[in-house]
Jmol script that loads the backbone (N, CA, C; Angstrom):
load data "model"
ATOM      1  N   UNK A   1      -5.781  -5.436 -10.780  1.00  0.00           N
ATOM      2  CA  UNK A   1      -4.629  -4.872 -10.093  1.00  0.00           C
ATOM      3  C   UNK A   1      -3.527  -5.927 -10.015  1.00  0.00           C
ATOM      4  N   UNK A   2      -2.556  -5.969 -10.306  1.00  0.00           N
ATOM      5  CA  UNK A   2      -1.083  -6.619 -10.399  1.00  0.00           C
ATOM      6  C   UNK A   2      -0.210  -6.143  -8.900  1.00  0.00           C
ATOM      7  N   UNK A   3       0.048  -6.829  -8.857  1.00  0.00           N
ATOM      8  CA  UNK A   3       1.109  -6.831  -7.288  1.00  0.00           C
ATOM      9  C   UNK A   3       2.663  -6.474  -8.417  1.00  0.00           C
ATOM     10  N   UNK A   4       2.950  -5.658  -7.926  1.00  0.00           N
ATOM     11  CA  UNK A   4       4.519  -5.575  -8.080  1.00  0.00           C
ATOM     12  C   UNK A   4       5.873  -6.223  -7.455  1.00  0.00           C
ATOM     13  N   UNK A   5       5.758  -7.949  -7.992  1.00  0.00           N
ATOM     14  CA  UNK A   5       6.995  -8.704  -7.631  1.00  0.00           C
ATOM     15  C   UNK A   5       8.558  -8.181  -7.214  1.00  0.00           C
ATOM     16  N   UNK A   6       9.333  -8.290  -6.409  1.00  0.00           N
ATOM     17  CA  UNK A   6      10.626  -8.132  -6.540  1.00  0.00           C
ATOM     18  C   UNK A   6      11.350  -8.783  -7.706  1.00  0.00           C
ATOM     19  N   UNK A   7      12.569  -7.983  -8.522  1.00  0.00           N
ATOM     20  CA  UNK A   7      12.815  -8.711  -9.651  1.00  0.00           C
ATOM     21  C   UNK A   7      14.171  -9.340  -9.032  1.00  0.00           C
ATOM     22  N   UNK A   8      14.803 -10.124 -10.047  1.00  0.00           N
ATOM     23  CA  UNK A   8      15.924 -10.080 -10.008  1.00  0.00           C
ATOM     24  C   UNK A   8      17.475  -9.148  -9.615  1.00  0.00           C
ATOM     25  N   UNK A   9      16.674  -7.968 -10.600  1.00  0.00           N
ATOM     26  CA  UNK A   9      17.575  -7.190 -10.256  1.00  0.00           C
ATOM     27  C   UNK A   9      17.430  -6.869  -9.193  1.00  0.00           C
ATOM     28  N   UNK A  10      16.365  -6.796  -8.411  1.00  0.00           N
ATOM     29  CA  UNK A  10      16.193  -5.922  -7.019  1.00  0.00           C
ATOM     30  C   UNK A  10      17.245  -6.991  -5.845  1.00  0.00           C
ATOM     31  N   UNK A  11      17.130  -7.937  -6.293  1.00  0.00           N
ATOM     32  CA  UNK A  11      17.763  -8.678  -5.456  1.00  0.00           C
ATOM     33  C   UNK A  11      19.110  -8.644  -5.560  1.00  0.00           C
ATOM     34  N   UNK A  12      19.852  -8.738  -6.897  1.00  0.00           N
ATOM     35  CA  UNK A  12      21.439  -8.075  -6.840  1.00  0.00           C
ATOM     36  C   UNK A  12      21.492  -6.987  -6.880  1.00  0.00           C
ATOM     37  N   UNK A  13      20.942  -6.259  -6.372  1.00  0.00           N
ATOM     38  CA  UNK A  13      20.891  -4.401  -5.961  1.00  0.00           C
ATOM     39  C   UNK A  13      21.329  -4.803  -4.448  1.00  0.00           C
ATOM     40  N   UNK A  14      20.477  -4.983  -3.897  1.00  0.00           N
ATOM     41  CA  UNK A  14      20.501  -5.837  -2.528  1.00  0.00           C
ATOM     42  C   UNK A  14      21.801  -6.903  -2.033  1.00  0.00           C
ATOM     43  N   UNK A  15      21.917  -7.059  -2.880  1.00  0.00           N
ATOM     44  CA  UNK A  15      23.134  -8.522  -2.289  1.00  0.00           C
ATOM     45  C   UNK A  15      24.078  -7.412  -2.218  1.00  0.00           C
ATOM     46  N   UNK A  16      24.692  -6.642  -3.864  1.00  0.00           N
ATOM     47  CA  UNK A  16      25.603  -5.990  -3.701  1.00  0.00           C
ATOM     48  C   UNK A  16      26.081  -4.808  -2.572  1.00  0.00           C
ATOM     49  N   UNK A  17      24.761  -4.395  -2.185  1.00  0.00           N
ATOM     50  CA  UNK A  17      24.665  -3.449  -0.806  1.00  0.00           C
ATOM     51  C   UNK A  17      24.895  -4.035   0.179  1.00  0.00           C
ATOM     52  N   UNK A  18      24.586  -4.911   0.776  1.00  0.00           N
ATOM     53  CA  UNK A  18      24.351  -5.262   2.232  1.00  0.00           C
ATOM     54  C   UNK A  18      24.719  -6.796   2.524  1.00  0.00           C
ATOM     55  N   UNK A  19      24.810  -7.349   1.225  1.00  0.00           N
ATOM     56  CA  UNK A  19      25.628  -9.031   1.824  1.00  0.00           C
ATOM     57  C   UNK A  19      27.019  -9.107   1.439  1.00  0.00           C
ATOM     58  N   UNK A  20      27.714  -9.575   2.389  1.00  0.00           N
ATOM     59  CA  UNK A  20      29.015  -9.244   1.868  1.00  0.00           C
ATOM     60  C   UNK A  20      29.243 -10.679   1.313  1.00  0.00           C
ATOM     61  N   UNK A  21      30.595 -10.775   0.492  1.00  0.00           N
ATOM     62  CA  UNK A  21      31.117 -12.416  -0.018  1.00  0.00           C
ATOM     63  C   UNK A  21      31.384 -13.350   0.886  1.00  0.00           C
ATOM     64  N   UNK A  22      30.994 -14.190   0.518  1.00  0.00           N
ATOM     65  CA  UNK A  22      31.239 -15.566   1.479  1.00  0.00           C
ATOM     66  C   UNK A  22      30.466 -15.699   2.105  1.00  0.00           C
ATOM     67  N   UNK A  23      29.291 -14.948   2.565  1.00  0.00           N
ATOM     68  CA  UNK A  23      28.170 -15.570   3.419  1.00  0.00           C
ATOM     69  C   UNK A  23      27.583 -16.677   3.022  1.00  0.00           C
ATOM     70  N   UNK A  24      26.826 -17.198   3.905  1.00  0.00           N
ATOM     71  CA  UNK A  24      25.462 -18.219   3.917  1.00  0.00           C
ATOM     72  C   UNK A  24      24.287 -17.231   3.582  1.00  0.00           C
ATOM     73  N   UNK A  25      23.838 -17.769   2.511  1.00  0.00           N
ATOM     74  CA  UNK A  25      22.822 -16.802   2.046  1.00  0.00           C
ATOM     75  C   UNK A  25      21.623 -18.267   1.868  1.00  0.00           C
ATOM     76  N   UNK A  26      20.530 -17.597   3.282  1.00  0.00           N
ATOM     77  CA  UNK A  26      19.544 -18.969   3.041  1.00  0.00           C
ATOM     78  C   UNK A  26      17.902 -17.690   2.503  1.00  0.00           C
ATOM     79  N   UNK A  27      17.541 -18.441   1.942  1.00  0.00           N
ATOM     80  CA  UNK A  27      16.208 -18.020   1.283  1.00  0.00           C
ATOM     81  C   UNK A  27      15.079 -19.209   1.133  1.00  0.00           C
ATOM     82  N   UNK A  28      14.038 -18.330   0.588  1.00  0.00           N
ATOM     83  CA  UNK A  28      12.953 -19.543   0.011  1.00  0.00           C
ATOM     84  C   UNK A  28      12.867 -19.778  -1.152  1.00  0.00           C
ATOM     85  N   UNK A  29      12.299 -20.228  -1.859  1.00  0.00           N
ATOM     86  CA  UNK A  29      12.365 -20.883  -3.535  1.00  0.00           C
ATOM     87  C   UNK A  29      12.359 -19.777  -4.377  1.00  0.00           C
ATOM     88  N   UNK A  30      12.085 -19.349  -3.821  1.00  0.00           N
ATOM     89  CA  UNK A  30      11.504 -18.025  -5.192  1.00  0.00           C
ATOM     90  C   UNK A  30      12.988 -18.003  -6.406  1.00  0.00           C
ATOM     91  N   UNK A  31      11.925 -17.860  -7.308  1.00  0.00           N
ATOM     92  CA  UNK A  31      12.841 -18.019  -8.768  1.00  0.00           C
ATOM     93  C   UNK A  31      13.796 -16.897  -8.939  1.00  0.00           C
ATOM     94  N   UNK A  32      13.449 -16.024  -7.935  1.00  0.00           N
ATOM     95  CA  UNK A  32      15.101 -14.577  -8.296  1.00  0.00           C
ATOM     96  C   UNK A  32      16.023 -15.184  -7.549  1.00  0.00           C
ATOM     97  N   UNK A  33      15.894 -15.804  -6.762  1.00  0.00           N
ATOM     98  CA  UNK A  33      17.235 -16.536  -6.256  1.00  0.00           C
ATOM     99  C   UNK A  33      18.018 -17.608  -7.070  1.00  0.00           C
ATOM    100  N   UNK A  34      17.378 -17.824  -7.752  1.00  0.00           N
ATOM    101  CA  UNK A  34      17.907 -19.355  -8.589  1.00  0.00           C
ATOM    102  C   UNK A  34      19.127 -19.195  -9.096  1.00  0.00           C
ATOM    103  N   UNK A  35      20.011 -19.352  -8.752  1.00  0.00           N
ATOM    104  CA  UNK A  35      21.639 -19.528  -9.330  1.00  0.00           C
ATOM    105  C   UNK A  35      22.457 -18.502  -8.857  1.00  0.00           C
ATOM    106  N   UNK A  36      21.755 -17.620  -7.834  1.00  0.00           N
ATOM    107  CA  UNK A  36      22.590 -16.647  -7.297  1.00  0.00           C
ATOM    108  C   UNK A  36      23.841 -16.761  -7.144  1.00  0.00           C
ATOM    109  N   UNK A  37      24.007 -17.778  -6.108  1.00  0.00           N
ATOM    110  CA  UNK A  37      25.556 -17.819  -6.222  1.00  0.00           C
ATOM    111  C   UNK A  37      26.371 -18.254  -7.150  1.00  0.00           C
ATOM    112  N   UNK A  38      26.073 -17.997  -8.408  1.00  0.00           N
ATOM    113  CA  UNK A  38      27.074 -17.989  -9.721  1.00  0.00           C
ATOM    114  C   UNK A  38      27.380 -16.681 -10.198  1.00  0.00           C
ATOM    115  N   UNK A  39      26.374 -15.542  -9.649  1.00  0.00           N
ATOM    116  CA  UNK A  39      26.459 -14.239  -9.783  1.00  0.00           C
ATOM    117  C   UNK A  39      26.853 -13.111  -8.590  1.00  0.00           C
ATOM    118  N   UNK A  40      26.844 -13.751  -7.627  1.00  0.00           N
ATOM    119  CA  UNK A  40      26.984 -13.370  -6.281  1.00  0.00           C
ATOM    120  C   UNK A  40      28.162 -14.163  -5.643  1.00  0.00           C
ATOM    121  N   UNK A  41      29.091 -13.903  -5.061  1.00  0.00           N
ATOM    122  CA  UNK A  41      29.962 -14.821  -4.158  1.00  0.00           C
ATOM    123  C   UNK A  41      29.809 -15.140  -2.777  1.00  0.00           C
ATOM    124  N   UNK A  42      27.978 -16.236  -2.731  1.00  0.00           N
ATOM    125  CA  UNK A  42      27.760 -16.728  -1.437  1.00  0.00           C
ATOM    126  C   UNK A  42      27.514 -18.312  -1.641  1.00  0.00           C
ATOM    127  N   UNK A  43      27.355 -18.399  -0.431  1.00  0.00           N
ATOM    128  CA  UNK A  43      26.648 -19.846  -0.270  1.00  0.00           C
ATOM    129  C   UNK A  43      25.342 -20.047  -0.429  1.00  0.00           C
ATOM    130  N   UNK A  44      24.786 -20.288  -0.903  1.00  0.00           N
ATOM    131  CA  UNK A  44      23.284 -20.480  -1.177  1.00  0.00           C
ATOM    132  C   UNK A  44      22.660 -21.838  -0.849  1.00  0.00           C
ATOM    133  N   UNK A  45      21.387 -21.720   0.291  1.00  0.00           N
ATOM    134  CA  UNK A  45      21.254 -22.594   0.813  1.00  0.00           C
ATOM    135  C   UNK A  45      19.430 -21.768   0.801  1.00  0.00           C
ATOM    136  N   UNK A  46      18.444 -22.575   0.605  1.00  0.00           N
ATOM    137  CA  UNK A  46      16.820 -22.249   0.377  1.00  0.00           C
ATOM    138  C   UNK A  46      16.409 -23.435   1.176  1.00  0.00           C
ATOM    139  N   UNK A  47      14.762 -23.188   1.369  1.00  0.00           N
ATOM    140  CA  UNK A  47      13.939 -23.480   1.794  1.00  0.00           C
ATOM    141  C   UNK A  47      12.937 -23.397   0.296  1.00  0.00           C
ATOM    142  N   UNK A  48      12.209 -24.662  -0.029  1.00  0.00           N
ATOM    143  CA  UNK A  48      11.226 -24.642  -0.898  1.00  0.00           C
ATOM    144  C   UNK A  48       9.697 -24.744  -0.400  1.00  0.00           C
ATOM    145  N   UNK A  49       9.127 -23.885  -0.038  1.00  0.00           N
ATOM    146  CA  UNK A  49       7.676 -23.994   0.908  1.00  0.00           C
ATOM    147  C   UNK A  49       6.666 -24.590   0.784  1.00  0.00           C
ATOM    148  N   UNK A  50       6.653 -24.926  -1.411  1.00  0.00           N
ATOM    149  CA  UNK A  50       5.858 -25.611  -1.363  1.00  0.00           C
ATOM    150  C   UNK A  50       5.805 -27.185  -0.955  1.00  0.00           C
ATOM    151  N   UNK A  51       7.278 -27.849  -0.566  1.00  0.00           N
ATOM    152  CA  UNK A  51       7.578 -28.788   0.018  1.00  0.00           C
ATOM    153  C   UNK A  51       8.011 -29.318   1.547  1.00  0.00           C
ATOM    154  N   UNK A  52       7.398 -27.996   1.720  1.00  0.00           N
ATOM    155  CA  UNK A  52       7.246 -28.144   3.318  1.00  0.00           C
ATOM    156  C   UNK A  52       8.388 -27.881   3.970  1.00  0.00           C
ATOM    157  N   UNK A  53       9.402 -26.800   3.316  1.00  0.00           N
ATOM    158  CA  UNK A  53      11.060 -26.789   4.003  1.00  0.00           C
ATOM    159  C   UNK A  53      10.850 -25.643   4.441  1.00  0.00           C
ATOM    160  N   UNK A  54      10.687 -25.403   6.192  1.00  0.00           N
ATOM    161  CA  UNK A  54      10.855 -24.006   6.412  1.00  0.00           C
ATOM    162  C   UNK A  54      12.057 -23.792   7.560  1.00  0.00           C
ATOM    163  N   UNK A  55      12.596 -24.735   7.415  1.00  0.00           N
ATOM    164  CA  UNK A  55      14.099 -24.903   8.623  1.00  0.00           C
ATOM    165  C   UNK A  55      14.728 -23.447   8.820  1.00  0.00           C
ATOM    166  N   UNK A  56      15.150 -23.061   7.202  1.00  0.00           N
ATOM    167  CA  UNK A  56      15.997 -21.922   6.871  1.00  0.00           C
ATOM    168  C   UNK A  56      15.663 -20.614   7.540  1.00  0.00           C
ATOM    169  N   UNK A  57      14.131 -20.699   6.643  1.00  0.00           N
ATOM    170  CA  UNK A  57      13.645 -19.354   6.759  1.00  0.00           C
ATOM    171  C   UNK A  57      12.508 -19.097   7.721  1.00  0.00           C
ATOM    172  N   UNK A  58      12.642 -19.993   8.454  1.00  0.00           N
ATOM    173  CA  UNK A  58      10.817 -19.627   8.882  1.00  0.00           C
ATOM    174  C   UNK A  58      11.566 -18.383  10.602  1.00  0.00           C
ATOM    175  N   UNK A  59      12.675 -18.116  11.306  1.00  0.00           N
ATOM    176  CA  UNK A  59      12.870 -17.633  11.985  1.00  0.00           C
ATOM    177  C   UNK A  59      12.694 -16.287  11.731  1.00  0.00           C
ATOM    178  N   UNK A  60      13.264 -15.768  10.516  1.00  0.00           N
ATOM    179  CA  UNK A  60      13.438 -14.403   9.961  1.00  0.00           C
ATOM    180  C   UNK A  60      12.130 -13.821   9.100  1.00  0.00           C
ATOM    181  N   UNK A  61      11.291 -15.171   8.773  1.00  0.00           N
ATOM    182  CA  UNK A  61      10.187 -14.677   8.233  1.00  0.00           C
ATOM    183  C   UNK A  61       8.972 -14.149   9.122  1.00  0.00           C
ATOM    184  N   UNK A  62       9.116 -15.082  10.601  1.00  0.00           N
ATOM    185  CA  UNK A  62       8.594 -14.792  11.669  1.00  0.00           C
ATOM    186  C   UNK A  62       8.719 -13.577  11.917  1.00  0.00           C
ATOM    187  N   UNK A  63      10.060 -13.105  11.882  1.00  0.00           N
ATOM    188  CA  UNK A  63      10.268 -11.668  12.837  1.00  0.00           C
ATOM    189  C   UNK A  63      10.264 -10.357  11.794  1.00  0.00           C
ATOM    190  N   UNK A  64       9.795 -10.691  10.241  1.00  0.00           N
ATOM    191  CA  UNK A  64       9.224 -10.095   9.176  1.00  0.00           C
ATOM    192  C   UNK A  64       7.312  -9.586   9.406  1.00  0.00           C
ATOM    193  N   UNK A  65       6.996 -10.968  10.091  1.00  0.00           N
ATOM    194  CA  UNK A  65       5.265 -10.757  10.551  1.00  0.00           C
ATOM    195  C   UNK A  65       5.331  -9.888  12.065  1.00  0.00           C
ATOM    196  N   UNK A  66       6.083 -10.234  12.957  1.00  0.00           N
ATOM    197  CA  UNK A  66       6.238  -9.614  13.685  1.00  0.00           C
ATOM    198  C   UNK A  66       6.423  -7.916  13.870  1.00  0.00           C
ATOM    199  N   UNK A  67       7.402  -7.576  13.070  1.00  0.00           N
ATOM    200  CA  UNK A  67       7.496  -6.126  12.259  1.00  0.00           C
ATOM    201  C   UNK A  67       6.236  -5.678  11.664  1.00  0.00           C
ATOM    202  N   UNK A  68       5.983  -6.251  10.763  1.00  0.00           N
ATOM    203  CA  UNK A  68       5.016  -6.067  10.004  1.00  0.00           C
ATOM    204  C   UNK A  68       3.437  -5.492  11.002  1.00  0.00           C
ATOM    205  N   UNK A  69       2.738  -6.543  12.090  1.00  0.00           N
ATOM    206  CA  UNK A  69       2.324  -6.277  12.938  1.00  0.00           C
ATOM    207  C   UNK A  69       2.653  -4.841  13.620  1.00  0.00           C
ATOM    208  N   UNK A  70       3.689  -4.780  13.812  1.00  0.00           N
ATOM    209  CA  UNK A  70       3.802  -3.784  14.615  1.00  0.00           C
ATOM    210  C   UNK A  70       3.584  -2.312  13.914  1.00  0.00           C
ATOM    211  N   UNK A  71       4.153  -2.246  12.739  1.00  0.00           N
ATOM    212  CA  UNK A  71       4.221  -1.631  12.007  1.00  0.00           C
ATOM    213  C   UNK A  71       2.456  -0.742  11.893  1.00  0.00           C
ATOM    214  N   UNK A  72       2.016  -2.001  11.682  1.00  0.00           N
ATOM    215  CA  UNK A  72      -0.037  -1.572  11.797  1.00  0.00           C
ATOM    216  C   UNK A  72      -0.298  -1.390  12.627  1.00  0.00           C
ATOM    217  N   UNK A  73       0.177  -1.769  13.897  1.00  0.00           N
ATOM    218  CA  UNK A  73      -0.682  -1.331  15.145  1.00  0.00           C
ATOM    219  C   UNK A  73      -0.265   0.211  15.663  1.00  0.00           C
ATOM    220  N   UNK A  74       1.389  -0.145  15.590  1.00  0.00           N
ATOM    221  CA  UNK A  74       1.515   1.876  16.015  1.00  0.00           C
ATOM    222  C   UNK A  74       1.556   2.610  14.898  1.00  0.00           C
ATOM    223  N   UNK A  75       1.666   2.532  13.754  1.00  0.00           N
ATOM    224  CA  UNK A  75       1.630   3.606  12.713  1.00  0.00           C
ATOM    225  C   UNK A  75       0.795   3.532  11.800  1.00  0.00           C
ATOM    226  N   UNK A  76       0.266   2.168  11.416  1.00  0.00           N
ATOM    227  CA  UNK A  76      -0.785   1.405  10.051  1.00  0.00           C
ATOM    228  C   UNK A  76       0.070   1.682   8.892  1.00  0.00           C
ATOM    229  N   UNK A  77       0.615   2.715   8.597  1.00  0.00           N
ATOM    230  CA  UNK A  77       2.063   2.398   6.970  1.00  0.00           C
ATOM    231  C   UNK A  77       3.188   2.994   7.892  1.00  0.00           C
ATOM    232  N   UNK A  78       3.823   3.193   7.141  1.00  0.00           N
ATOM    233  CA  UNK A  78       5.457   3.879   7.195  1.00  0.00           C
ATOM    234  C   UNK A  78       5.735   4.223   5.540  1.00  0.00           C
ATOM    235  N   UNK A  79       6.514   5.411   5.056  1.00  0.00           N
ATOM    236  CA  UNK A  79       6.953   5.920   4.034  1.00  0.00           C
ATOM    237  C   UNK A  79       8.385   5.032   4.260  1.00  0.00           C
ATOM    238  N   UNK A  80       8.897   5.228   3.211  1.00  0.00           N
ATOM    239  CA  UNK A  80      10.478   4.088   3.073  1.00  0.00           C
ATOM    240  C   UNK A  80      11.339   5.530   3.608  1.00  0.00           C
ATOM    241  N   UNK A  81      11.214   6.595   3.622  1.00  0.00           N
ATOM    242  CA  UNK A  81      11.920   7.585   4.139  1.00  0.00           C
ATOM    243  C   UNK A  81      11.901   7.499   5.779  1.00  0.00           C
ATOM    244  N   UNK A  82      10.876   6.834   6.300  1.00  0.00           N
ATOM    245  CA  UNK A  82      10.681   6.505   7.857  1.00  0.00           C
ATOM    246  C   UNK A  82      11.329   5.314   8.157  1.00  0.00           C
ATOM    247  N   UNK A  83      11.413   4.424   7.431  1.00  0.00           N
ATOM    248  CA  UNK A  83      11.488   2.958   7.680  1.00  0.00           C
ATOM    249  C   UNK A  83      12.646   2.786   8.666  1.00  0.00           C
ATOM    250  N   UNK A  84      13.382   2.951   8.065  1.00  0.00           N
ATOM    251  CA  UNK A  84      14.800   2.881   9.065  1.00  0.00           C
ATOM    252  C   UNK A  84      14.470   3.421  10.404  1.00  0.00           C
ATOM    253  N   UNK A  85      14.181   4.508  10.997  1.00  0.00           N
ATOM    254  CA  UNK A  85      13.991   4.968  12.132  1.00  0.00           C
ATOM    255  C   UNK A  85      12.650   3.757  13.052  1.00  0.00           C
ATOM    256  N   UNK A  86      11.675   3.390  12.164  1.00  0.00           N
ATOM    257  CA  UNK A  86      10.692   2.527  12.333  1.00  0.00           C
ATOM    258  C   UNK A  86      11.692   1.486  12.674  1.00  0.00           C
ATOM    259  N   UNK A  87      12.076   0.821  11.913  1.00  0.00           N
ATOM    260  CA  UNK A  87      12.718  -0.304  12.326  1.00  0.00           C
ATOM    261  C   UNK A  87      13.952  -0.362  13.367  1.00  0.00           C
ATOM    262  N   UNK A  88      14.118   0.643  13.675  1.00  0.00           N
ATOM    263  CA  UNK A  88      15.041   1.063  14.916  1.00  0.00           C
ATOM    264  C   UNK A  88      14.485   1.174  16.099  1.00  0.00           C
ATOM    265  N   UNK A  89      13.376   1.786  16.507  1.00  0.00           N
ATOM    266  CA  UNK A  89      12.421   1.667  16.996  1.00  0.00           C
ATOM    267  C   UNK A  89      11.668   0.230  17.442  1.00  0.00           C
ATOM    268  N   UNK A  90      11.624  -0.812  16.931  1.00  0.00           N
ATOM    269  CA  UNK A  90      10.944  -1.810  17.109  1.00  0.00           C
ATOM    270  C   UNK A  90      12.400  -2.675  17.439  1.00  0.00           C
ATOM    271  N   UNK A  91      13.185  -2.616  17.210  1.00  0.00           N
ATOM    272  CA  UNK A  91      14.729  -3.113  17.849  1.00  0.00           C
ATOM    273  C   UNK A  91      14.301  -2.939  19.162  1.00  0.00           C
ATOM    274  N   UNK A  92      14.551  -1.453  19.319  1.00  0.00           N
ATOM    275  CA  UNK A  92      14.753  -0.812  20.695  1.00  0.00           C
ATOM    276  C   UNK A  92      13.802  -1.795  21.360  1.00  0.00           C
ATOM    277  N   UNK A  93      12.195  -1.813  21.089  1.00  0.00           N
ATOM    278  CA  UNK A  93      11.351  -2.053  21.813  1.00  0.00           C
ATOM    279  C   UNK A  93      11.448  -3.718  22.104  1.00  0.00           C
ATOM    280  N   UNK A  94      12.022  -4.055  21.160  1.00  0.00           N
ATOM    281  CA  UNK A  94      11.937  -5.772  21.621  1.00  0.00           C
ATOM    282  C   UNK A  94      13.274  -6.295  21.936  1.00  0.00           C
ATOM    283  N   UNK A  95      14.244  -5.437  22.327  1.00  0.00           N
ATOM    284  CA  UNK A  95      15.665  -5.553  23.231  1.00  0.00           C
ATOM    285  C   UNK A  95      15.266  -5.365  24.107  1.00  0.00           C
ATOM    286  N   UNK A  96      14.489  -4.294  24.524  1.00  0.00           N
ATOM    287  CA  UNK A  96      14.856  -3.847  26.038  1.00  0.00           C
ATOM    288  C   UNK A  96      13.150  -3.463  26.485  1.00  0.00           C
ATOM    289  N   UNK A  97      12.186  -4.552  26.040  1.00  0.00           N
ATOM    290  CA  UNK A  97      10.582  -4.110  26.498  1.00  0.00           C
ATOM    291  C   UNK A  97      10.342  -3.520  28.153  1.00  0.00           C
ATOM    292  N   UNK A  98      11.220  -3.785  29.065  1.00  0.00           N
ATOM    293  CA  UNK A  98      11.297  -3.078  30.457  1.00  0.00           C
ATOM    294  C   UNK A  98      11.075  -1.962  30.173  1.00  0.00           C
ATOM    295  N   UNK A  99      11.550  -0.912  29.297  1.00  0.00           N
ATOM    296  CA  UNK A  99      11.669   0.268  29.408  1.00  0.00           C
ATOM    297  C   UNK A  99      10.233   0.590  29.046  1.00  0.00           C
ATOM    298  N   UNK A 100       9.670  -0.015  28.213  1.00  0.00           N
ATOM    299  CA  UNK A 100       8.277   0.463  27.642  1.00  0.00           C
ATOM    300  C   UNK A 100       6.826  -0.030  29.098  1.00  0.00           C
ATOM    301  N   UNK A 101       7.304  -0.128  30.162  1.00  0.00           N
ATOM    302  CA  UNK A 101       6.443  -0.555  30.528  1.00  0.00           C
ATOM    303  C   UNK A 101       5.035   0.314  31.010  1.00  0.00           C
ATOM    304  N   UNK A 102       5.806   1.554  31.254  1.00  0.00           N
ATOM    305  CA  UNK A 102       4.946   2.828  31.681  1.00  0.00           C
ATOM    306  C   UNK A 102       5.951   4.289  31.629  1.00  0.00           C
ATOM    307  N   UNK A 103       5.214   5.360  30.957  1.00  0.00           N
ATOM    308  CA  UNK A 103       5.828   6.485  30.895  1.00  0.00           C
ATOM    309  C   UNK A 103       6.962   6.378  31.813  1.00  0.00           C
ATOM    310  N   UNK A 104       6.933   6.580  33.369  1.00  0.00           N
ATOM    311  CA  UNK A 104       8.015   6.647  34.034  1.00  0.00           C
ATOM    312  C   UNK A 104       9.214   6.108  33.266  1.00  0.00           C
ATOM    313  N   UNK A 105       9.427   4.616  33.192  1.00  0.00           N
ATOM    314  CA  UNK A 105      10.225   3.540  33.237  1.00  0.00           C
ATOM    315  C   UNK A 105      11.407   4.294  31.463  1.00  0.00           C
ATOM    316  N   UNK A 106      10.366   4.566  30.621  1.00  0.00           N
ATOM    317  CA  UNK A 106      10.549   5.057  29.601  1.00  0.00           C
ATOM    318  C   UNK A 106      11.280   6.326  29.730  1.00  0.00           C
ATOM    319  N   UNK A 107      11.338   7.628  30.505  1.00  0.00           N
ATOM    320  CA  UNK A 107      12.076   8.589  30.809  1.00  0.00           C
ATOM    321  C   UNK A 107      13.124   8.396  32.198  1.00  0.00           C
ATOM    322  N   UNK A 108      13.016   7.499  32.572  1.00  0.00           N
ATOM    323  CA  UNK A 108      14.359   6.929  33.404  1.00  0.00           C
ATOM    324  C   UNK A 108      15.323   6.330  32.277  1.00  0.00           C
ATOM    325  N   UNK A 109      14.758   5.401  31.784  1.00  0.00           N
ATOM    326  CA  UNK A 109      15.725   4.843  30.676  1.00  0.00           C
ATOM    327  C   UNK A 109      16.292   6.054  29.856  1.00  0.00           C
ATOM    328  N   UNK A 110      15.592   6.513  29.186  1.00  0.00           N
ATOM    329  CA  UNK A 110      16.406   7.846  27.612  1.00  0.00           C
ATOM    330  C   UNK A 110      16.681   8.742  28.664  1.00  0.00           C
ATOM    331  N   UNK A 111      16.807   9.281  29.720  1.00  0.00           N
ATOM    332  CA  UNK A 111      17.137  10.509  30.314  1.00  0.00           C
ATOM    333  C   UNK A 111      18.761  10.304  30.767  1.00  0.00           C
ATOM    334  N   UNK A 112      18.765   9.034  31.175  1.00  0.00           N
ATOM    335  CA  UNK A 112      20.112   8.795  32.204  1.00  0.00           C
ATOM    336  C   UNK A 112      20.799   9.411  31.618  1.00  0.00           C
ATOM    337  N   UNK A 113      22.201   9.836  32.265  1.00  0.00           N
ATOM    338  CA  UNK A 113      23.557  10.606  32.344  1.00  0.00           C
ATOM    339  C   UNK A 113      23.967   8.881  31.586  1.00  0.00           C
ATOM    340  N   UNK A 114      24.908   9.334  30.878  1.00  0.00           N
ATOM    341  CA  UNK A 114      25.758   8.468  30.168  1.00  0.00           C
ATOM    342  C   UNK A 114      27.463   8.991  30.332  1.00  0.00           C
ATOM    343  N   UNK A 115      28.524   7.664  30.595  1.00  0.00           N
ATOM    344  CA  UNK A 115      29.634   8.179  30.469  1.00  0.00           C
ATOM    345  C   UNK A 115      29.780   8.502  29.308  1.00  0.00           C
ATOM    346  N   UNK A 116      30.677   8.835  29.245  1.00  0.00           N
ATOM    347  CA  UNK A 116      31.468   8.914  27.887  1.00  0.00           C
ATOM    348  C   UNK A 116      33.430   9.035  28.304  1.00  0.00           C
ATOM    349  N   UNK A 117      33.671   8.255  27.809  1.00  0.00           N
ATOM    350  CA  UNK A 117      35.513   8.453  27.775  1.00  0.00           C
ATOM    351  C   UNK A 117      36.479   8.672  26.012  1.00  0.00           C
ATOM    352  N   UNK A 118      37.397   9.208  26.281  1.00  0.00           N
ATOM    353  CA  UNK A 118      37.509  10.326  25.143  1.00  0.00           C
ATOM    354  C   UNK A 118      39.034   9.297  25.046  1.00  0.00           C
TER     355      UNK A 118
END
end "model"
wireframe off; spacefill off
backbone 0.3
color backbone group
């Protein structure tokens, strides 16, 4: 069985969607990144792991295991048609964990009257 790598392209599929120009774009070694920013208009700044550099990335990779975890404990998969709502969901829950503390707390929170001004 073969694992299906992210390619290159998947990654300028990605940049072009969702990173805009001029960012700081930090990553880890991996070879689809290699020269990005000659093809991309960012800053490119990595972490190489097998040399022990995890300054960059180790915050966002954390909160990748973190997701991930969660992901198995309340659902065990998600379809990519769910994901977004999943990952909205686990926002919610680790902004504002008060609300999750017991049913009550949870329908006080989503029920309230909300202003609204027009």
């Amino acid at each position: 069985m073969t694992k299906d790598f992210p390619k290159r392209e998947d990654a300028w599929e990605y940049l072009e969607s969702y990173i805009k120009p001029d960012t700081t774009l930090m990553t880890d070694g991996a070879s689809i990144y290699k020269k990005i920013d000659h093809w991309w208009p960012v800053t490119h700044q990595r972490d190489i792991h097998s040399k022990f550099e995890f300054e960059k990335t180790s915050e966002i990779e954390g909160m990748f295991g973190v997701l991930r975890t969660f992901i198995r404990r309340m659902y065990h998969h998600v379809t990519h048609d769910k994901l977004e709502s999943v990952v909205l969901e686990f926002c919610m829950r680790f902004s504002h964990p008060e609300m999750f503390t017991n049913p009550q707390e949870y329908l006080k929170f989503t029920l309230r009257l909300v202003t609204t001004r027009f």
